[in-house]
C-alpha positions in Angstrom: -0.1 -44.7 3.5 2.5 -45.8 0.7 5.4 -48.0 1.5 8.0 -45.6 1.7 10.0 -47.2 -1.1 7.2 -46.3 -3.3 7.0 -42.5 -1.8 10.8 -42.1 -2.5 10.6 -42.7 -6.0 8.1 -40.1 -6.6 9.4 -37.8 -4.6 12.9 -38.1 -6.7 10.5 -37.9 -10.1 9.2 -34.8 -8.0 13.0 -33.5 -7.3 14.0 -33.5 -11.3 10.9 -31.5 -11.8 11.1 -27.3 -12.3 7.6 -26.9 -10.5 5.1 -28.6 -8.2 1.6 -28.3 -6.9 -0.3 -29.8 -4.1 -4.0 -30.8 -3.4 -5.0 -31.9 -0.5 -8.7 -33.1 0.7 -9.5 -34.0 4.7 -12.5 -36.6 5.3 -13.5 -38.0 8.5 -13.2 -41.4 8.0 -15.7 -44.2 9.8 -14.2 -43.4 13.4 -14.3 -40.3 13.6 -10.5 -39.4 13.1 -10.0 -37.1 10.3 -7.9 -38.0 7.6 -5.8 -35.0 4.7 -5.4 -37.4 1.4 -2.0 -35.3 -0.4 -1.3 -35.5 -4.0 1.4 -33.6 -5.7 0.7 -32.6 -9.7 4.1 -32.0 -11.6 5.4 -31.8 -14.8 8.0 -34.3 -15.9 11.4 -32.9 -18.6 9.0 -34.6 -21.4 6.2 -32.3 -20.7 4.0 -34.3 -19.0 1.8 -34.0 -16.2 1.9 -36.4 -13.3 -0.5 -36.8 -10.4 0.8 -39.0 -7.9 -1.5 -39.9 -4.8 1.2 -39.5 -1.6 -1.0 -40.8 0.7 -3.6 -40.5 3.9 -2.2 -38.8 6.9 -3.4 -38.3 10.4 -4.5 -35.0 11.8 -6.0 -34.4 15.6 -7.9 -31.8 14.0 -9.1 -30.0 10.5 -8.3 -26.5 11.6 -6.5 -24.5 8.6 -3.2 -24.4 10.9 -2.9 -28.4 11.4 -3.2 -29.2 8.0 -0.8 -26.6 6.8 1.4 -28.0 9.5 0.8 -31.7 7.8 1.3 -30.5 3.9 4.6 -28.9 5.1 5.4 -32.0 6.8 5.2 -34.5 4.0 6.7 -31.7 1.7 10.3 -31.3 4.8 10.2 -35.7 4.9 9.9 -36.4 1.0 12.8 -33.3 0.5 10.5 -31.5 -2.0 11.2 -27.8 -1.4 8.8 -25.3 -1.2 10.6 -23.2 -3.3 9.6 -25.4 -6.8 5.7 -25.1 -5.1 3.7 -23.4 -7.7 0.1 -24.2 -7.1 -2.2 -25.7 -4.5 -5.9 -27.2 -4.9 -8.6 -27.4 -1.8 -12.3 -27.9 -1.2 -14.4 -24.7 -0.8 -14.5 -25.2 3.1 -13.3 -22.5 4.4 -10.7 -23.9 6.9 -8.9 -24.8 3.4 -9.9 -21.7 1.2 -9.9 -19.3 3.3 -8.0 -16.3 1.9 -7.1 -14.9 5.2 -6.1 -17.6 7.7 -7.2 -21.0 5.5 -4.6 -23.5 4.2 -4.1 -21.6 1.0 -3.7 -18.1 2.5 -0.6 -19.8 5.3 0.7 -22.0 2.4 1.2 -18.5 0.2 3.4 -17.0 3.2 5.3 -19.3 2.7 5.8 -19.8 -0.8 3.9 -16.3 -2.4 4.5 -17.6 -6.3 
């Protein structure tokens, strides 16, 4: 994970920004734990993009519910509302793309734009 110092200054980049989007990726990693890498993609007042790596987070499991849980998570600590969310990126597993019940299905309840 990034030192938090680190994390707070892009989140407040993040902040100034009209828009946001969020891709997130989970690997098992060598132990068998599996691990949701999060980067946020947003457009700076110069009209810019930015993608800035947030980090590798913990999750007891990959089911589409625990790692909309974790997105939300990192979104409530780093105070970037989901209001400004505009987009999200996933893999084609269906846990994560699922139109129904996947990742990107629970994260348009709660932001439908």
């Amino acid at each position: 994970m990034l030192p938090l110092s680190v994390q707070q200054d892009i989140a407040h980049d993040i902040q100034q920004s009209p828009y946001f989007a969020v891709v997130a990726d989970g690997t098992t990693d060598i132990s068998g734990l599996e691990q949701l890498s999060i980067t946020v993609q947003y457009l700076q007042h110069d009209l810019t993009v930015n993608d800035d790596f947030l980090g590798m987070y913990k999750c007891p499991n990959s089911t589409a519910h625990t790692i909309t849980k974790a997105i939300l998570d990192v979104l409530l600590r780093l105070q970037l509302p989901t209001d400004k969310m505009r987009g999200h990126g996933f893999d084609g597993a269906a846990n994560m793309s699922g139109k129904l019940n996947g990742v990107q299905a629970r994260l348009c309840k709660v932001q439908p734009k």
